[in-house]
C-alpha positions in Angstrom: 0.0 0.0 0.0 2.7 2.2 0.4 4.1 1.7 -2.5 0.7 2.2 -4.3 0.1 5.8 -3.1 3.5 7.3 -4.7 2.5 5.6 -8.3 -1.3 6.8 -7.9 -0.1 9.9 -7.1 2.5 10.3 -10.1 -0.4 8.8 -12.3 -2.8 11.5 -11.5 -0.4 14.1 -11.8 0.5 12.7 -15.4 -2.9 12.9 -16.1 -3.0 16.6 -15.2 -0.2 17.8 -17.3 -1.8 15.6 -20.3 -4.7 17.6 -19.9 -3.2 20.7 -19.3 -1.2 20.1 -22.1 -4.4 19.7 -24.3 -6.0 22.9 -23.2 -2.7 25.3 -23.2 -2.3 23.6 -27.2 -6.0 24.9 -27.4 -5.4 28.4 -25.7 -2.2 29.1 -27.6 -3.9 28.1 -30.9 -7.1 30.7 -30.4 -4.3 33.6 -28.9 -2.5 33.2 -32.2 -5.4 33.8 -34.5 -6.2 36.5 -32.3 -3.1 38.5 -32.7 -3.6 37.6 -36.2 -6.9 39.4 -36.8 -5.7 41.9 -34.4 -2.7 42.7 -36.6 -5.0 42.8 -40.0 -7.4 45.5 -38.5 -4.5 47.4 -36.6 -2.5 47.8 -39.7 -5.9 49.0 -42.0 -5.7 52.4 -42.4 -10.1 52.3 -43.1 -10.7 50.1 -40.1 -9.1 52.9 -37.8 -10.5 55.4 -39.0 -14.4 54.2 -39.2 -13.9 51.6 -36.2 -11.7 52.7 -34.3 -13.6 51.8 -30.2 -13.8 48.4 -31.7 -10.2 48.0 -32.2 -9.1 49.0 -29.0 -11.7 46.7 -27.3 -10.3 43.4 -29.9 -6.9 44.8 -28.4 -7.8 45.3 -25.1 -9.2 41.7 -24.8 -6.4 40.5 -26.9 -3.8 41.6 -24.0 -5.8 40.5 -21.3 -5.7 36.7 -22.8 -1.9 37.3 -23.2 -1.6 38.2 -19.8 -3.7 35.5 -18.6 -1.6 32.7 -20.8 1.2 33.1 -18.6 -1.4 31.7 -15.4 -1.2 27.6 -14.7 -5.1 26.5 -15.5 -6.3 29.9 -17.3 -6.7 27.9 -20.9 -10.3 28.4 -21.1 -9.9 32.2 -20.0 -7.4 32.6 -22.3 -9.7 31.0 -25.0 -12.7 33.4 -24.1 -10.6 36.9 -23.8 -8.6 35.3 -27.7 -12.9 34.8 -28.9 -13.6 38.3 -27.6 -10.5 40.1 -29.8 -11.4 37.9 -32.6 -15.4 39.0 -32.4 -13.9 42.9 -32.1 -11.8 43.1 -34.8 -14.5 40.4 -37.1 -16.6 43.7 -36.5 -14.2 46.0 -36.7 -14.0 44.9 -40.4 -17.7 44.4 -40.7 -18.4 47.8 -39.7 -15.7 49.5 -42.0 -16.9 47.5 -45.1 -21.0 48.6 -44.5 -19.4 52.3 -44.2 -17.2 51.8 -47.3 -20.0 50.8 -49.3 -22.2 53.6 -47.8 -19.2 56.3 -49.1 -19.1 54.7 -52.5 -22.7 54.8 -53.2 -22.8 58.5 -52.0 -19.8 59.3 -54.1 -21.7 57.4 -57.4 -25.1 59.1 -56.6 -23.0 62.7 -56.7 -21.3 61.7 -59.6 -24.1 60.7 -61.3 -26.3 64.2 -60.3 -23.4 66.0 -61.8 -23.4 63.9 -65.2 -27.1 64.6 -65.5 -26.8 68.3 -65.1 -23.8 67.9 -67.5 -26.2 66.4 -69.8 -29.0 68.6 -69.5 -27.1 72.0 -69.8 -25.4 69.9 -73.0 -28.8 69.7 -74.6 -28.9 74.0 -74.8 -26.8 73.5 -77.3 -28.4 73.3 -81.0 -29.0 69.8 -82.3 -27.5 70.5 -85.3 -23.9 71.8 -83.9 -24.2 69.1 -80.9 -24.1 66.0 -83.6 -21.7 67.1 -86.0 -19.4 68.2 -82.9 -20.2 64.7 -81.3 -19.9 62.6 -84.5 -16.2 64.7 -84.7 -15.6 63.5 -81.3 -16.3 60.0 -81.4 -14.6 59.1 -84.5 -11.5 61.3 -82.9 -11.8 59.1 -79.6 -12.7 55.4 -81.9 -9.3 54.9 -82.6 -10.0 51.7 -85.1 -12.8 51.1 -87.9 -13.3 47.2 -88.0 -15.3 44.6 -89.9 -17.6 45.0 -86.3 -18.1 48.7 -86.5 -16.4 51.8 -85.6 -14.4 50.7 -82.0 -13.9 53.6 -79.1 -11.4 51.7 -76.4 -11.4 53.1 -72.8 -8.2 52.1 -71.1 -7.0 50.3 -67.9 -6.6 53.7 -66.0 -10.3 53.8 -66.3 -10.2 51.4 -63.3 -8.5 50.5 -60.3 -6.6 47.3 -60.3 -8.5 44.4 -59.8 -11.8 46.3 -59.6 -14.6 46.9 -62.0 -15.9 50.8 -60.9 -15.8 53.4 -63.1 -13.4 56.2 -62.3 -14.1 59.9 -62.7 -11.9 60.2 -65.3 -14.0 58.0 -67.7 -17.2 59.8 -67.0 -16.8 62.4 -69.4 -15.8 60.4 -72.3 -19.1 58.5 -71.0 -21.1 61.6 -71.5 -19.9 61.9 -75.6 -21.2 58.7 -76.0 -24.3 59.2 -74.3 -25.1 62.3 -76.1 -24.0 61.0 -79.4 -26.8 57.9 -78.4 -29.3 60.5 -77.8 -28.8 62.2 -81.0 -28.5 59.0 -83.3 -31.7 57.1 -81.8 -31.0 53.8 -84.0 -27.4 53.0 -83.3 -26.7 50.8 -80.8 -23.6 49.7 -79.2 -21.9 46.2 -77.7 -19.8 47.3 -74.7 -16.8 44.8 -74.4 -14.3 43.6 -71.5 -11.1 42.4 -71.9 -8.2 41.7 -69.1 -4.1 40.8 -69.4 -3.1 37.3 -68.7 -2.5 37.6 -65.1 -4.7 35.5 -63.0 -7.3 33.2 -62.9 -9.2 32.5 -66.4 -12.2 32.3 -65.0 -11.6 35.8 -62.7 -10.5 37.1 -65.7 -13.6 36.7 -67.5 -16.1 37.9 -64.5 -13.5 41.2 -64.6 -14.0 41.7 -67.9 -17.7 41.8 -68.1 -18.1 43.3 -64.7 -15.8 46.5 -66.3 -18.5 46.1 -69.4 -21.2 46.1 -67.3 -20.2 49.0 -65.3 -19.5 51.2 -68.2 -23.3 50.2 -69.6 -25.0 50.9 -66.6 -23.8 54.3 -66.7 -25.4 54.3 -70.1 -28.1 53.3 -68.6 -28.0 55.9 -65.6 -28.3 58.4 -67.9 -31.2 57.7 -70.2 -29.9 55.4 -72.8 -32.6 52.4 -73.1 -30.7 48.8 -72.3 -32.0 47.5 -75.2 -29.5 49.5 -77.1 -26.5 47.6 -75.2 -25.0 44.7 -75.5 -22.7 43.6 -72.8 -19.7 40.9 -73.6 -16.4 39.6 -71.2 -14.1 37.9 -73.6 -11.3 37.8 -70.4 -7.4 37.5 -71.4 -8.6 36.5 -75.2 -8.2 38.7 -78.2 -5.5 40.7 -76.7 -3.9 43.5 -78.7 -0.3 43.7 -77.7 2.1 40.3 -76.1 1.3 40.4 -72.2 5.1 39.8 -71.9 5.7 43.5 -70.6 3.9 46.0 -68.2 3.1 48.4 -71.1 1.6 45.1 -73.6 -0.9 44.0 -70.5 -2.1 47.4 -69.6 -3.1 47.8 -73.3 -4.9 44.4 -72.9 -6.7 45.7 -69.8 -9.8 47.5 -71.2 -12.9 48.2 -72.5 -14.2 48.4 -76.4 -17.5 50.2 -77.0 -18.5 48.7 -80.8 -20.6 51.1 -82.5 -23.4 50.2 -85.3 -23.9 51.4 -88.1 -27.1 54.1 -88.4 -29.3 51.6 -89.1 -28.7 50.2 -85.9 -26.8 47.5 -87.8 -23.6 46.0 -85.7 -21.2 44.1 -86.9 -20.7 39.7 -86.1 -19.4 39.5 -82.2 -16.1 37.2 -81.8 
């Protein structure tokens, strides 16, 4: 019996670590990925600025379970103060993006008020002058006549990297066509998307059309029927210089507008 109560006792103790073992593996685990989310939000310019309370708390909470790490049995108070930083900076982020999204339709309702004024003080002008000066402009600004109509290409600098919203800068080549739409009732156009090689094919191809699509819902915004546009995303295909430089895929990255011809007549798609 004497003998028995050492080994019982070194057993249970064995037992103890094992399990303690378990939960600080657990504990450590969940601080990590705290610190990680931590980091993500602390380092996003957006998130402190919109969210900043939230960060602090994720922080806040995030030291606490540090502190408690370093405390024999405190694995399942480390795991709930690591949840609580996690939570804080999960809507940290959630918060930003809702506010983001909020500023960008704000900025694109703005945008749009000001292109319809454009528009509107554009139509002072006589209809004569207006659509021989447009006709002048569009054929300045379609760079190639092709066997699928007269081709106007909006570049990559039209867009952001990797995203499919307009910017300013392309709005008032936007308004030209518009106007020259209004004036010319039975043209239509096919609004195309292309991308550079880099990437996914498939990604590629939802780029491309998204980029066509945005540029046709503008049309759209501002009065041009949808039944007018056509919208295609041919991806990295048909590209117009090698992607094997900087300058060749930024020429691939952009959007064609395809005119018809006044009939409303456009030319075989690819």
């Amino acid at each position: 019996m004497k003998l028995f109560k050492p080994m019982f006792g070194a057993t249970v103790l064995l037992a103890c670590a094992s399990l303690y073992g378990c939960a600080g593996q657990h504990s450590e685990e969940a601080l990590q990925q705290a610190s990680v989310d931590f980091q993500k939000v602390k380092e996003d310019s957006n998130v402190l600025r919109i969210a900043p309370k939230d960060v602090i708390r994720a922080g806040e909470s995030l030291a606490r379970a540090d502190r408690l790490s370093t405390y024999w049995g405190s694995g399942s108070d480390v795991e709930h103060y690591a949840y609580l930083s996690r939570r804080y900076s999960e809507i940290a982020r959630e918060h930003t993006e809702q506010m983001l999204n909020q500023e960008r339709a704000a900025k694109l309702e703005l945008e749009r008020q000001r292109l319809q004024l454009a528009l509107r003080e554009a139509k002072l002008l006589s209809v004569q002058q207006q659509g021989k000066w447009l006709e002048e402009q569009i054929i300045s600004l379609a760079t190639t006549q092709t066997d699928r109509g007269l081709v106007m290409t909006l570049g990559d600098v039209l867009f952001d990297t990797g995203e499919a919203e307009l910017k300013n800068s392309a709005n008032r080549t936007v308004l030209k066509v518009v106007q020259f739409l209004q004036l010319n009732p039975k043209r239509v156009v096919r609004i195309e998307g292309y991308t550079d090689n880099t990437g996914e094919r498939q990604s590629n191809l939802q780029l491309s059309r998204d980029r066509a699509q945005a540029v046709a819902d503008v049309l759209v915004d501002l009065g041009i029927d949808e039944k007018r546009i056509q919208v295609e995303g041919y991806g990295d295909d048909y590209p117009v210089e090698a992607n094997a430089s900087e300058r060749g895929r930024a020429q691939n990255r952009r959007v064609e507008i395809v005119f018809s011809d006044e009939k409303g007549q456009l030319g075989a798609s690819r």
